[in-house]
PLY file of the C-alpha trace (Angstrom):
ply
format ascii 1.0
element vertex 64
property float x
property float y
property float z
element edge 63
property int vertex1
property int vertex2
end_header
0.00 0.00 0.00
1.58 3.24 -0.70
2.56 5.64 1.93
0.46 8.72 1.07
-2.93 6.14 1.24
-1.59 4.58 4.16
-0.90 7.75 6.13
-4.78 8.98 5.22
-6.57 6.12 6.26
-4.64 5.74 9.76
-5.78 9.64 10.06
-9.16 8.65 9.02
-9.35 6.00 11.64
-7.66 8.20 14.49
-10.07 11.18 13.30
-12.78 8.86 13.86
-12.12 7.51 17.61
-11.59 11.23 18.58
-14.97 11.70 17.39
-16.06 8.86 18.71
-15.05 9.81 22.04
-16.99 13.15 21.97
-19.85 12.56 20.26
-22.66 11.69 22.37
-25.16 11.44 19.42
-25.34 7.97 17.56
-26.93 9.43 14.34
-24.09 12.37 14.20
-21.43 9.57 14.91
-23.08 7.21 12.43
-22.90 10.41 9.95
-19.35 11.10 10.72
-18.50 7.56 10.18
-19.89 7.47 6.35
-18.45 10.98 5.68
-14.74 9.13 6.97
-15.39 6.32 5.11
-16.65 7.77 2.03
-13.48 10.03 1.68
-11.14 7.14 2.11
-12.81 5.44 -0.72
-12.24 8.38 -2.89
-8.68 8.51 -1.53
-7.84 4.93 -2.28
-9.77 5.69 -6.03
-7.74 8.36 -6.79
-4.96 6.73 -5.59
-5.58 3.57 -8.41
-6.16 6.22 -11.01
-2.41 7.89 -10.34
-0.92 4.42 -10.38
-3.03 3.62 -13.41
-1.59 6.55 -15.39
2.16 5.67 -13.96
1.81 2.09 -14.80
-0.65 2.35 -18.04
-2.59 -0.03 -16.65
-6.32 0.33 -17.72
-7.61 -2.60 -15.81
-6.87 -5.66 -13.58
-6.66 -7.79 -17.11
-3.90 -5.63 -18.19
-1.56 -7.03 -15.18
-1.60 -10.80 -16.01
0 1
1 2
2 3
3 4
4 5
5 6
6 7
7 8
8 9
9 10
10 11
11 12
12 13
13 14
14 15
15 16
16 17
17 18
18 19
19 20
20 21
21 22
22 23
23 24
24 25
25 26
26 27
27 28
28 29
29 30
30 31
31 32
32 33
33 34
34 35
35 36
36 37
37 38
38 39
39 40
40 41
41 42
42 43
43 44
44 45
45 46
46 47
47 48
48 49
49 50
50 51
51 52
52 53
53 54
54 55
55 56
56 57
57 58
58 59
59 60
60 61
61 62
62 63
């Protein structure tokens, strides 16, 4: 796994026990939860399309 994706899904997770931890709300946590999750999606997406354009690789067919 690269670094860069690494590094922002261990912040994701750490953002996410802090907020955790002060959120006494269980629809605002479950909120805050998606919104984490949905952004390291879209990290690790755009993180496929940079290594697709490094690599040329268009999809998982091209690797074999």
């Amino acid at each position: 796994m690269d670094k860069t994706l690494r590094r922002t899904i261990e912040e994701a997770i750490a953002k996410a026990y802090e907020e955790w931890g002060r959120e006494k709300n269980k629809l605002q946590i479950k909120r805050k939860a998606k919104n984490i999750a949905q952004n390291m999606v879209e990290a690790y997406e755009q993180e496929q399309k940079r290594m697709r354009s490094i690599f040329g690789i268009n999809s998982c067919d091209d690797i074999s």
